[in-house]
PDB file of N, CA, C and O in Angstrom:
ATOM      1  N   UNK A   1     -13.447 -36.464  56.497  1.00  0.00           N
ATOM      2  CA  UNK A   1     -12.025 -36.674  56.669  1.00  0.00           C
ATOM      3  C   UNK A   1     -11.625 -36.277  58.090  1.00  0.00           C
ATOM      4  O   UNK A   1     -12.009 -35.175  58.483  1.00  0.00           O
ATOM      5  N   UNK A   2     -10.995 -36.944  58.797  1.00  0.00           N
ATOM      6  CA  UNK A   2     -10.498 -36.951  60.161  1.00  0.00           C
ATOM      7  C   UNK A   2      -9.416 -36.272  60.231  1.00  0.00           C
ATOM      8  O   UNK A   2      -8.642 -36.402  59.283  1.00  0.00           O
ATOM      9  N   UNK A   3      -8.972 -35.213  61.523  1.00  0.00           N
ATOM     10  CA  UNK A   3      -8.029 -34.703  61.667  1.00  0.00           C
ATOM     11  C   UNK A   3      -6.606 -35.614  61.896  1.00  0.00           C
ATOM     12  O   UNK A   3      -6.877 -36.747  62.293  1.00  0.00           O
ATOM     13  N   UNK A   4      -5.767 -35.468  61.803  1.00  0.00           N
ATOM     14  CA  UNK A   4      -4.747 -35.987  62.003  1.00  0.00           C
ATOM     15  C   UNK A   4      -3.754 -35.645  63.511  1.00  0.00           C
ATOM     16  O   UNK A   4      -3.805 -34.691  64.287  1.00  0.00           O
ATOM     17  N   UNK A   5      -3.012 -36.683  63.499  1.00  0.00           N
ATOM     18  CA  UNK A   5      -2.620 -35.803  65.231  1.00  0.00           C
ATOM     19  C   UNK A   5      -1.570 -34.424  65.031  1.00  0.00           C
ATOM     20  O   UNK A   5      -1.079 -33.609  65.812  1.00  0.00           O
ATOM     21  N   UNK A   6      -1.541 -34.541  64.236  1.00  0.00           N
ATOM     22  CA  UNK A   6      -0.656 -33.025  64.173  1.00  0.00           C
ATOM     23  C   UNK A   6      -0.874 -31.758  64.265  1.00  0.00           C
ATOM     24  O   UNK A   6      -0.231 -30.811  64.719  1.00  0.00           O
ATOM     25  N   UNK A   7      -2.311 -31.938  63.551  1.00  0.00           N
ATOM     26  CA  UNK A   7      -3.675 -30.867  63.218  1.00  0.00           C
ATOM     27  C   UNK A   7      -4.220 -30.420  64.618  1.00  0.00           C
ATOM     28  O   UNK A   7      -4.280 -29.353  65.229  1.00  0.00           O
ATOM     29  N   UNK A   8      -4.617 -31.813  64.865  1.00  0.00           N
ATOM     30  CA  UNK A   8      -4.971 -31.969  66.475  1.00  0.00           C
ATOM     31  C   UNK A   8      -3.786 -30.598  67.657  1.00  0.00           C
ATOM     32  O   UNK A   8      -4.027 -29.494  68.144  1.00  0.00           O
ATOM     33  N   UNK A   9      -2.703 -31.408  67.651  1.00  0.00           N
ATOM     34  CA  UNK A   9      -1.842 -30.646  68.502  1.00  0.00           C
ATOM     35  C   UNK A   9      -1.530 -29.189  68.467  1.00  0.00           C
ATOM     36  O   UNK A   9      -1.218 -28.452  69.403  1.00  0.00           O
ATOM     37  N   UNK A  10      -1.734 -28.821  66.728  1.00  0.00           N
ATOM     38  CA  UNK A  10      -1.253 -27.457  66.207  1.00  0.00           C
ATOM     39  C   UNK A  10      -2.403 -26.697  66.710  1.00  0.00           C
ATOM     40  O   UNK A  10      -2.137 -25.500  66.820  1.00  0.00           O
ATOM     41  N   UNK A  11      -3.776 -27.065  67.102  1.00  0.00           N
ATOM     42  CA  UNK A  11      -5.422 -26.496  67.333  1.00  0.00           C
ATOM     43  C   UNK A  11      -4.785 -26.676  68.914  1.00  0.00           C
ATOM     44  O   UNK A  11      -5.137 -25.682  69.550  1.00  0.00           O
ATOM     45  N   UNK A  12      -4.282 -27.244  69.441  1.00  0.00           N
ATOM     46  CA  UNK A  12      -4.236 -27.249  71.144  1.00  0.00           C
ATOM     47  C   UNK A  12      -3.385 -26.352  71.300  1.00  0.00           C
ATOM     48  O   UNK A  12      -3.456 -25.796  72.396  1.00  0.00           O
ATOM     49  N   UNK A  13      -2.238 -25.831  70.302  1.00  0.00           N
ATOM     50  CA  UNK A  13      -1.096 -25.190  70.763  1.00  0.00           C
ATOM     51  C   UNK A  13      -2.058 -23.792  71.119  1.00  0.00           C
ATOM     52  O   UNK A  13      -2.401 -23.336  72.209  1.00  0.00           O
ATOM     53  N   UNK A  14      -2.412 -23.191  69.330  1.00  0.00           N
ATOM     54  CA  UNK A  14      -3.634 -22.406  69.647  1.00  0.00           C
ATOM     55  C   UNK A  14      -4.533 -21.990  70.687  1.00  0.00           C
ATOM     56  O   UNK A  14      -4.612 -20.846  71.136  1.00  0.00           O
ATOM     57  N   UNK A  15      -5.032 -22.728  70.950  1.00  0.00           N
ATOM     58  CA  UNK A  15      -5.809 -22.645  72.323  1.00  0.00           C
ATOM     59  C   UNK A  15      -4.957 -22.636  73.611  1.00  0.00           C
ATOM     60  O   UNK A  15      -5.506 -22.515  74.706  1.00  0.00           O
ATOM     61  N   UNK A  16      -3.829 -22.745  73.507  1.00  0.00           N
ATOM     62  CA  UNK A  16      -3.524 -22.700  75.106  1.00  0.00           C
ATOM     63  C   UNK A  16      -2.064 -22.076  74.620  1.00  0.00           C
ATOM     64  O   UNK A  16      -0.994 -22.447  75.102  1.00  0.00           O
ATOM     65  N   UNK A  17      -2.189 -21.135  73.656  1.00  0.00           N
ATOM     66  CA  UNK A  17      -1.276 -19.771  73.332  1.00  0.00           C
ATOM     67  C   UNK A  17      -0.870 -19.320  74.253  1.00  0.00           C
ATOM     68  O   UNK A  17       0.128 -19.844  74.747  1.00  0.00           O
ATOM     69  N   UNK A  18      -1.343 -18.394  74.751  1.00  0.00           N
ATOM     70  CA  UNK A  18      -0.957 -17.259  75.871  1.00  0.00           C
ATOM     71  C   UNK A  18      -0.293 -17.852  77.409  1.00  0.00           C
ATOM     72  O   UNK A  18       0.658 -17.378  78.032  1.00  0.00           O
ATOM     73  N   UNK A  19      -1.258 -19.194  77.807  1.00  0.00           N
ATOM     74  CA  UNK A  19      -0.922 -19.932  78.597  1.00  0.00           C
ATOM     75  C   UNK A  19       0.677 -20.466  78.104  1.00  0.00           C
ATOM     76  O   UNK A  19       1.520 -20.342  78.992  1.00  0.00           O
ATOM     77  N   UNK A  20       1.050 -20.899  77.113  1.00  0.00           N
ATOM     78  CA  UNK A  20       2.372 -21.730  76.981  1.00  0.00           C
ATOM     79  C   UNK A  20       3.073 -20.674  77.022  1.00  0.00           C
ATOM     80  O   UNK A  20       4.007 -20.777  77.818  1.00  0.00           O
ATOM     81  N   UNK A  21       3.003 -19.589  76.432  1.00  0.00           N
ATOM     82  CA  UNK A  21       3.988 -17.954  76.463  1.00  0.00           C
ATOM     83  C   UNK A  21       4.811 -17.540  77.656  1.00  0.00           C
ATOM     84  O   UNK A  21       5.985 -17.227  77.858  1.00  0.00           O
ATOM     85  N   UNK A  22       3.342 -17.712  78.592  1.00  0.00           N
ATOM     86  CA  UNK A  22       3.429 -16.843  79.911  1.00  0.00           C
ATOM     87  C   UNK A  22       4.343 -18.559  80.553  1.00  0.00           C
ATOM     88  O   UNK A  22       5.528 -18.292  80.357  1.00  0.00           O
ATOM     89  N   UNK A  23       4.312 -19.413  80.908  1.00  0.00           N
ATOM     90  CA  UNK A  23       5.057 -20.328  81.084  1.00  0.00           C
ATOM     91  C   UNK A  23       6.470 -20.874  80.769  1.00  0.00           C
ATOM     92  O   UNK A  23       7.298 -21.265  81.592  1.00  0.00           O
ATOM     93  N   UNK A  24       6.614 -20.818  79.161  1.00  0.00           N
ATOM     94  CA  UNK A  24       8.023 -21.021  78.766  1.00  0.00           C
ATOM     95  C   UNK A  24       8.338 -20.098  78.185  1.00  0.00           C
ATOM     96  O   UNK A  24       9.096 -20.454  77.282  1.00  0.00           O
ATOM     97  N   UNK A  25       8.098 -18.491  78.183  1.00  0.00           N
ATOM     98  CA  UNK A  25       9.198 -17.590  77.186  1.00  0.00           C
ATOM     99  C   UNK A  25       8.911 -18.191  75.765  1.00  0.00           C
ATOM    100  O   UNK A  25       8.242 -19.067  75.217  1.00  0.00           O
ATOM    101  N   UNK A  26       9.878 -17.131  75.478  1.00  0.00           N
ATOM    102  CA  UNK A  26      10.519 -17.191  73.697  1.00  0.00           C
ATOM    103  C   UNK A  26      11.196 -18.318  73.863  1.00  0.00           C
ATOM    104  O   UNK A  26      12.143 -18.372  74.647  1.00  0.00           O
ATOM    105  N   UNK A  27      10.650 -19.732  72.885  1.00  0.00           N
ATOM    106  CA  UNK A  27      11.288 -20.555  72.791  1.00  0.00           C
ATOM    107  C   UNK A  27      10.714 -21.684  71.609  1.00  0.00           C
ATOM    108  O   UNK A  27       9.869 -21.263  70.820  1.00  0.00           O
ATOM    109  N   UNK A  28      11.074 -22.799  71.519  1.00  0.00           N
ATOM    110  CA  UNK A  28      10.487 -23.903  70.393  1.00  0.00           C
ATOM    111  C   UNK A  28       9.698 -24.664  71.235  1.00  0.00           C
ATOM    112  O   UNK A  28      10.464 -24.978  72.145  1.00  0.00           O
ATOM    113  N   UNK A  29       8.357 -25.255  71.514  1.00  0.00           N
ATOM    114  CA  UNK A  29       7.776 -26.029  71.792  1.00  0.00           C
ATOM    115  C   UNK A  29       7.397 -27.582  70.732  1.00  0.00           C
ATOM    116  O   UNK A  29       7.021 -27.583  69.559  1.00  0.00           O
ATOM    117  N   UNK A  30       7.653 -28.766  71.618  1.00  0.00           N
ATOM    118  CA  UNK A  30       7.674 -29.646  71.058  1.00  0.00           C
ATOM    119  C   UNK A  30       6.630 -30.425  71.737  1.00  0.00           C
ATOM    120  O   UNK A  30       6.479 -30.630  72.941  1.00  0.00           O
ATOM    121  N   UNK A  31       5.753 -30.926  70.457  1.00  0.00           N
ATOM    122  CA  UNK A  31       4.488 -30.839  70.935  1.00  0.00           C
ATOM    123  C   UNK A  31       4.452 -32.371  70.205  1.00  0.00           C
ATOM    124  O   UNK A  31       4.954 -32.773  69.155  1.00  0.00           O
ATOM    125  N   UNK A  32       3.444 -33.191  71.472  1.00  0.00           N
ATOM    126  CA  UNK A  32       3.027 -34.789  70.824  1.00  0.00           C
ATOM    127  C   UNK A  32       1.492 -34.939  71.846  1.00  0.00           C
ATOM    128  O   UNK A  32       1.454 -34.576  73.022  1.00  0.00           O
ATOM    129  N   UNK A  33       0.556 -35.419  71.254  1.00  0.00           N
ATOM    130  CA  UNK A  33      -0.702 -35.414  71.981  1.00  0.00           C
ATOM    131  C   UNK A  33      -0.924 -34.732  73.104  1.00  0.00           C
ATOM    132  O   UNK A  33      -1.006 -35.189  74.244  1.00  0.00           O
ATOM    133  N   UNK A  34      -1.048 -33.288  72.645  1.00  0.00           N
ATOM    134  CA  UNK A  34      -1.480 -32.094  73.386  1.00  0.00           C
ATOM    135  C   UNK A  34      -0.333 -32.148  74.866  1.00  0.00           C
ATOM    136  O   UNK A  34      -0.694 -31.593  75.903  1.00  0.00           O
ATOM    137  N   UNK A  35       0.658 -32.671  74.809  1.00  0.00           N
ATOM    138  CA  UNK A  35       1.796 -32.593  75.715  1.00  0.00           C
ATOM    139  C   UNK A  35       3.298 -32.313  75.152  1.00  0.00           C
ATOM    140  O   UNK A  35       4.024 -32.754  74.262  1.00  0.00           O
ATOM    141  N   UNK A  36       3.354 -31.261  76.248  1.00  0.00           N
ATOM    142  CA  UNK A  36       4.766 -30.598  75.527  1.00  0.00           C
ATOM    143  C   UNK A  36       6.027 -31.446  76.089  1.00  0.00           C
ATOM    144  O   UNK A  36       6.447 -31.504  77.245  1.00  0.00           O
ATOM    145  N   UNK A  37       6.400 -31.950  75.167  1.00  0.00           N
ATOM    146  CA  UNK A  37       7.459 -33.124  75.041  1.00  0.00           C
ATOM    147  C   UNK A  37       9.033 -32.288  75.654  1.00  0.00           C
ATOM    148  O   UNK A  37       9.713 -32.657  76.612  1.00  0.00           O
ATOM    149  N   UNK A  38       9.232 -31.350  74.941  1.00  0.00           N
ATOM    150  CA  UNK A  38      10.543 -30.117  75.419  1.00  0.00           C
ATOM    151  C   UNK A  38      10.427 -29.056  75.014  1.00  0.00           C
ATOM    152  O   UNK A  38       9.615 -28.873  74.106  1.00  0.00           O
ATOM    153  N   UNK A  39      11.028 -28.196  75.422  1.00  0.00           N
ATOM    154  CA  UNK A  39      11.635 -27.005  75.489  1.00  0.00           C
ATOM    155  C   UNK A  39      12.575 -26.401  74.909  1.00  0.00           C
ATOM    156  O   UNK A  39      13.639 -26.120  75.462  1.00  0.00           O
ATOM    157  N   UNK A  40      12.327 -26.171  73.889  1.00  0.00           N
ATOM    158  CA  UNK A  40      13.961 -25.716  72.875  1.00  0.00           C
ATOM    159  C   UNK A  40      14.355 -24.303  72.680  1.00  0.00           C
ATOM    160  O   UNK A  40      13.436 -23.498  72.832  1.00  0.00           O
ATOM    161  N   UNK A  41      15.771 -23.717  72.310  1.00  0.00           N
ATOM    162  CA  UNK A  41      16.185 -22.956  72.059  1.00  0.00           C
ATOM    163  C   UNK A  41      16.024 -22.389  69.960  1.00  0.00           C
ATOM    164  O   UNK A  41      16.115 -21.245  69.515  1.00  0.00           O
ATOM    165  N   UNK A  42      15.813 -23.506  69.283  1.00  0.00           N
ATOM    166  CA  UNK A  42      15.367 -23.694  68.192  1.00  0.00           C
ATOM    167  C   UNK A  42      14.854 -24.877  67.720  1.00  0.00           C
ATOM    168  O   UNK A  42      14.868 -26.000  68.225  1.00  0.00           O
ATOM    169  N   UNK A  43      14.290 -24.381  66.438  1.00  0.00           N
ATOM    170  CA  UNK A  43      13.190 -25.441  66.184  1.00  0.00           C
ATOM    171  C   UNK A  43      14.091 -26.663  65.325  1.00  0.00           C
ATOM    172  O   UNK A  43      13.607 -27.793  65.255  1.00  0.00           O
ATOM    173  N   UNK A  44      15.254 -26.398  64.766  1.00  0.00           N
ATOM    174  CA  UNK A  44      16.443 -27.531  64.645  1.00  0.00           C
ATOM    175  C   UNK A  44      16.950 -28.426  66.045  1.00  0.00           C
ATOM    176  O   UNK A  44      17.591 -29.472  65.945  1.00  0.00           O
ATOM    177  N   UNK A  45      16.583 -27.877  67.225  1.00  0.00           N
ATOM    178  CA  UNK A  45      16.929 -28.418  68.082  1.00  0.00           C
ATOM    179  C   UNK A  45      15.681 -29.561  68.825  1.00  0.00           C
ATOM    180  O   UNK A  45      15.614 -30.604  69.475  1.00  0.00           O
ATOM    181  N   UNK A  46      15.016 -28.747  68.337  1.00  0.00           N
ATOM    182  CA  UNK A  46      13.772 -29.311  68.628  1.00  0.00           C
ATOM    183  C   UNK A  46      13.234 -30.923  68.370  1.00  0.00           C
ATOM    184  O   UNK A  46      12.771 -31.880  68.991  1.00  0.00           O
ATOM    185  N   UNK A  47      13.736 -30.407  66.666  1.00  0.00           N
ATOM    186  CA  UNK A  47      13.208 -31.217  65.873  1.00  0.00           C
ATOM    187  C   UNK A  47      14.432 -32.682  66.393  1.00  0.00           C
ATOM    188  O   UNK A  47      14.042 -33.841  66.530  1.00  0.00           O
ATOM    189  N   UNK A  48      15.882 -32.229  66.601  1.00  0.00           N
ATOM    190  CA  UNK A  48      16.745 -33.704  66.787  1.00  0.00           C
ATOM    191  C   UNK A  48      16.909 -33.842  67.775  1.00  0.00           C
ATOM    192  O   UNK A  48      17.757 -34.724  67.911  1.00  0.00           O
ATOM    193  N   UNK A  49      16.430 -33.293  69.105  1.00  0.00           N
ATOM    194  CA  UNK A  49      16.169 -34.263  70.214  1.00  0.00           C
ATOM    195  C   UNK A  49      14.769 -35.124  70.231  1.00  0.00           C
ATOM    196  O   UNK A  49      14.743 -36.263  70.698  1.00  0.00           O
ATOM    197  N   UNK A  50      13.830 -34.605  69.787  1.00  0.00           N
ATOM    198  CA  UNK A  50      12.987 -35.421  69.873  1.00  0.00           C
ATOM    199  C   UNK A  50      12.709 -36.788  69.373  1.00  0.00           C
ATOM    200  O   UNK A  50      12.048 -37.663  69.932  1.00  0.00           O
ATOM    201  N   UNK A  51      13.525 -36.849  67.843  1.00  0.00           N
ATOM    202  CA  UNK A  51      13.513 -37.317  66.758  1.00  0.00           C
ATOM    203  C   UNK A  51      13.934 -38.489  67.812  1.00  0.00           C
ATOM    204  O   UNK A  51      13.124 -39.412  67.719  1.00  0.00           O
ATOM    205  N   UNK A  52      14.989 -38.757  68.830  1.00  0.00           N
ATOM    206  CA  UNK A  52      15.971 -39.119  69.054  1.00  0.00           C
ATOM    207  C   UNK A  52      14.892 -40.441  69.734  1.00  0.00           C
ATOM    208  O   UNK A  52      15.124 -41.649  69.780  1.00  0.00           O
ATOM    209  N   UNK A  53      13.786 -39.746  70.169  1.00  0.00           N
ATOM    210  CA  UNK A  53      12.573 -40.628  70.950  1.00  0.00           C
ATOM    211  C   UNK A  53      11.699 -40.999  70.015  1.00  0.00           C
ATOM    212  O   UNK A  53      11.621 -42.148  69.578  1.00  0.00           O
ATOM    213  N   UNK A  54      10.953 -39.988  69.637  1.00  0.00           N
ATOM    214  CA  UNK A  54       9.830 -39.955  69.014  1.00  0.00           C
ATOM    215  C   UNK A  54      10.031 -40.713  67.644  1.00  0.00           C
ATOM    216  O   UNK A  54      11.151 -41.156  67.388  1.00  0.00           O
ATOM    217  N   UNK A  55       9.201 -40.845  66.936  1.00  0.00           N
ATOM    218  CA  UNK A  55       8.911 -41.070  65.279  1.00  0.00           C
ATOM    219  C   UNK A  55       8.694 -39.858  64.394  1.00  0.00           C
ATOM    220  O   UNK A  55       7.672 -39.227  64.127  1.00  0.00           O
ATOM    221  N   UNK A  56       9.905 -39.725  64.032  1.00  0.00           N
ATOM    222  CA  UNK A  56       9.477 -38.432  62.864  1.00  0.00           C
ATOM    223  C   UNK A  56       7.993 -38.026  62.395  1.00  0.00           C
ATOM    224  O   UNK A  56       7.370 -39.086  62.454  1.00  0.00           O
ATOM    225  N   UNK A  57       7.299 -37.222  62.047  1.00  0.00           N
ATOM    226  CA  UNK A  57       5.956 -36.934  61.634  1.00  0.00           C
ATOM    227  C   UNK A  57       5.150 -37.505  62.773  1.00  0.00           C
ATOM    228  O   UNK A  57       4.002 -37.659  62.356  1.00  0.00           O
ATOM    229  N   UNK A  58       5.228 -37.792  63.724  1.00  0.00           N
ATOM    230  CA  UNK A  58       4.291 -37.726  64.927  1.00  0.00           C
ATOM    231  C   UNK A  58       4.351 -36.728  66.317  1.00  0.00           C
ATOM    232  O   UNK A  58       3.841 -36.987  67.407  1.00  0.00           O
ATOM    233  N   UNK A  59       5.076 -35.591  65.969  1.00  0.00           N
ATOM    234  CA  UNK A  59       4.788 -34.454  66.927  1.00  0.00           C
ATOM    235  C   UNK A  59       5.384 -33.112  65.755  1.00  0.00           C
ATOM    236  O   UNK A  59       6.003 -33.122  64.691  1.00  0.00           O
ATOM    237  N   UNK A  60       4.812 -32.069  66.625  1.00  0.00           N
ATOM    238  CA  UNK A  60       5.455 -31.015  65.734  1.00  0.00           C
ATOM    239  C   UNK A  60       6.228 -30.119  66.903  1.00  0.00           C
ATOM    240  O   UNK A  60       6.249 -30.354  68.111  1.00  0.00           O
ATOM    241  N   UNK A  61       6.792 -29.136  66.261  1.00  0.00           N
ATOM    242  CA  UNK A  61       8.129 -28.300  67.080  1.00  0.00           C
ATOM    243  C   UNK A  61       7.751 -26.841  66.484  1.00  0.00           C
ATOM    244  O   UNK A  61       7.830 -26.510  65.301  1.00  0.00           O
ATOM    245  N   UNK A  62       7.313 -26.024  67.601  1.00  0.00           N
ATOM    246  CA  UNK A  62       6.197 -25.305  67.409  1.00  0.00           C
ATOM    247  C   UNK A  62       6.750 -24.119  68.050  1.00  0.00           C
ATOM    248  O   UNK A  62       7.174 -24.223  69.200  1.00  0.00           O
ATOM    249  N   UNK A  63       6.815 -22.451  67.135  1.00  0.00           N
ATOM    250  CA  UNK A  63       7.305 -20.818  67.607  1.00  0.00           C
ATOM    251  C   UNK A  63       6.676 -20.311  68.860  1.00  0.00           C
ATOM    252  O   UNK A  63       5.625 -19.684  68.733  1.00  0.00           O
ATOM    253  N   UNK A  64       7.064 -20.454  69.794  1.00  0.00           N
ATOM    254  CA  UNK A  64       5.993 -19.866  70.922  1.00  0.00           C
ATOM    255  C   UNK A  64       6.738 -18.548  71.214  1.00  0.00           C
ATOM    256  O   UNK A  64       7.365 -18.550  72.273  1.00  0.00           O
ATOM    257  N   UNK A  65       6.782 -17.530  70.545  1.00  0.00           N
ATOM    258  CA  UNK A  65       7.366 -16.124  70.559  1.00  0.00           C
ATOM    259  C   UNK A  65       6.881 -14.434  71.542  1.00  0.00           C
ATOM    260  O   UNK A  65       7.496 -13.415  71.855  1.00  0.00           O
ATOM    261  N   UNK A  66       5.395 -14.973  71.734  1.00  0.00           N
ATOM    262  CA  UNK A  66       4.542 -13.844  72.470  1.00  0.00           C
ATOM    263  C   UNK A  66       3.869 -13.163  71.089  1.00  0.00           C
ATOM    264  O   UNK A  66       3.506 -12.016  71.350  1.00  0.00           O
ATOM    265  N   UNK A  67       3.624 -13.501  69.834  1.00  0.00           N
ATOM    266  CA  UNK A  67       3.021 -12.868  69.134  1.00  0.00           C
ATOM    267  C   UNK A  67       2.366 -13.461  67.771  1.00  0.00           C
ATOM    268  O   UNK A  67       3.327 -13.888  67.131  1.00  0.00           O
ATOM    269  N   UNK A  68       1.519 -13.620  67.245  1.00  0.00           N
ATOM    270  CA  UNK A  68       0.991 -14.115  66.139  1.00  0.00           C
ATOM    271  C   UNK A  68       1.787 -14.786  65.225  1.00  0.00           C
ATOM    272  O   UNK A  68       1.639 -16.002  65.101  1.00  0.00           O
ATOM    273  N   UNK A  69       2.751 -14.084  64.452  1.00  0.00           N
ATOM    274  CA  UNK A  69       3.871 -14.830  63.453  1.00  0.00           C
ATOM    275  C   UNK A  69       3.808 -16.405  63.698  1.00  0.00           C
ATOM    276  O   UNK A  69       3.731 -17.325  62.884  1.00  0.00           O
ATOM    277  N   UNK A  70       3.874 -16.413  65.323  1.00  0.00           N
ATOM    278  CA  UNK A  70       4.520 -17.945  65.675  1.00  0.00           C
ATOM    279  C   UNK A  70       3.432 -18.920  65.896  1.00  0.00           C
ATOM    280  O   UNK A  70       3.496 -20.035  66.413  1.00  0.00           O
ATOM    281  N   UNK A  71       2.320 -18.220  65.355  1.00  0.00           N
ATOM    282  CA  UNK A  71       1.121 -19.368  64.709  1.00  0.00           C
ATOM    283  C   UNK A  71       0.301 -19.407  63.238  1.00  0.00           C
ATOM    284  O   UNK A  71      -0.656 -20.146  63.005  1.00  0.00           O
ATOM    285  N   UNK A  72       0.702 -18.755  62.605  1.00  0.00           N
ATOM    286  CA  UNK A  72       0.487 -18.995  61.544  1.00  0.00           C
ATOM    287  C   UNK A  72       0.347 -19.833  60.657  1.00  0.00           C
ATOM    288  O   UNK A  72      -0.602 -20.002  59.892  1.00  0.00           O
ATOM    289  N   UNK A  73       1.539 -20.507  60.773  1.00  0.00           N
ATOM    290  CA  UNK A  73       1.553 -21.876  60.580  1.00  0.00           C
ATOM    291  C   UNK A  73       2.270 -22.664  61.017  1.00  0.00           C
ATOM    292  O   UNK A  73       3.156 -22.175  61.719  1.00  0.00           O
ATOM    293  N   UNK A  74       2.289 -24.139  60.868  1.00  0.00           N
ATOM    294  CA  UNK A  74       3.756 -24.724  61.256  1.00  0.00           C
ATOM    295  C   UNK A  74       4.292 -25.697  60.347  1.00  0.00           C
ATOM    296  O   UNK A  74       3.652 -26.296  59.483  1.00  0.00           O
ATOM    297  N   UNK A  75       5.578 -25.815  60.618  1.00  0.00           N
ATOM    298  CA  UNK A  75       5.581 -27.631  59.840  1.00  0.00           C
ATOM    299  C   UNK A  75       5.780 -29.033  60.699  1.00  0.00           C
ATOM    300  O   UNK A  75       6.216 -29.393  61.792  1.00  0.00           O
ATOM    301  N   UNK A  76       5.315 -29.468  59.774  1.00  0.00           N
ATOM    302  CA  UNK A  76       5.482 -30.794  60.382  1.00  0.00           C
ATOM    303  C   UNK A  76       7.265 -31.412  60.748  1.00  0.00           C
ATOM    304  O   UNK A  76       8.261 -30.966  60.178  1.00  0.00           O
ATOM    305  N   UNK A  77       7.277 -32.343  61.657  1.00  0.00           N
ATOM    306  CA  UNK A  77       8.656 -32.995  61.567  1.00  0.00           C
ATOM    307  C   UNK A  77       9.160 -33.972  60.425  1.00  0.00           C
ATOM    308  O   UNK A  77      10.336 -34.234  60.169  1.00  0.00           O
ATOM    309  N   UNK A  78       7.980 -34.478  59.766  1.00  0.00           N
ATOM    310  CA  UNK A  78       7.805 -35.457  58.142  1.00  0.00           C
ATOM    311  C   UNK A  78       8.773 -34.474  57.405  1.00  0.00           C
ATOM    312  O   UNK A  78       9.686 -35.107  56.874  1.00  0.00           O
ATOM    313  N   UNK A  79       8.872 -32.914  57.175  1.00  0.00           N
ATOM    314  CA  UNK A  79       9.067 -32.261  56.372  1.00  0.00           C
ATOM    315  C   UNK A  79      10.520 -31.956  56.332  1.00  0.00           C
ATOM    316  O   UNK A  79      11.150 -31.169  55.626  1.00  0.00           O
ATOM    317  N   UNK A  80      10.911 -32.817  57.309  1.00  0.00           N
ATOM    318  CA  UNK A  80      12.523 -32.520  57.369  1.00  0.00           C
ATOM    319  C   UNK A  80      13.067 -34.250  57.040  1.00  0.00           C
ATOM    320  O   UNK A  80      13.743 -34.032  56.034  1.00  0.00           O
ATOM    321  N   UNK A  81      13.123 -35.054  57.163  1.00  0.00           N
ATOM    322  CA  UNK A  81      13.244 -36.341  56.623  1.00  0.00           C
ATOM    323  C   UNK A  81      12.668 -36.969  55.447  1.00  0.00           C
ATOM    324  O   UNK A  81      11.496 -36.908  55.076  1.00  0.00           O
ATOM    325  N   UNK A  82      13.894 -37.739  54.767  1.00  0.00           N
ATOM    326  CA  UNK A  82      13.454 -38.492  53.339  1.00  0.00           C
ATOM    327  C   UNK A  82      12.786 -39.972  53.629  1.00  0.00           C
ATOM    328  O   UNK A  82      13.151 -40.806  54.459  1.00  0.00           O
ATOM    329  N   UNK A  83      11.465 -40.056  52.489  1.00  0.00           N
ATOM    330  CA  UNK A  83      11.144 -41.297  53.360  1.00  0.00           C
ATOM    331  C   UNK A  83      11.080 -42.160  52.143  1.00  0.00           C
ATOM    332  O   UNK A  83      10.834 -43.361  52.251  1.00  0.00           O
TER     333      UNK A  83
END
């Protein structure tokens, strides 16, 4: 079974943790093929500017806080729209 691009992006956020921290602060990262799409103040904000471009369920909007919590897990943008 193949990763999906979300999986994909959520494993890149991971890996380049500390790097996105030390760059954008406490903030929402909005993430679409390992490129950070914006910069948010929350992850509601996140989620409806992007929406505004993007296709729902093809990027995620991601805690970049300086500490573990904000990878734990994430959700997807699918998880906020009825389909």
């Amino acid at each position: 079974m193949s990763e999906n691009i979300q999986d994909i992006d959520y494993q890149w956020f991971l890996e380049n943790y500390s790097e996105l921290f030390a760059k954008h602060g406490v903030s929402y990262l909005a993430i679409k093929n390992k490129t950070i799409l914006g910069v948010y103040e929350s992850y509601a904000d996140g989620v409806r500017s992007v929406s505004n471009k993007e296709k729902p369920g093809t990027f995620i909007v991601q805690n970049c806080n300086g500490n573990e919590s904000a990878y734990t897990n994430y959700i997807a943008s699918t998880n906020f729209f009825k389909q």
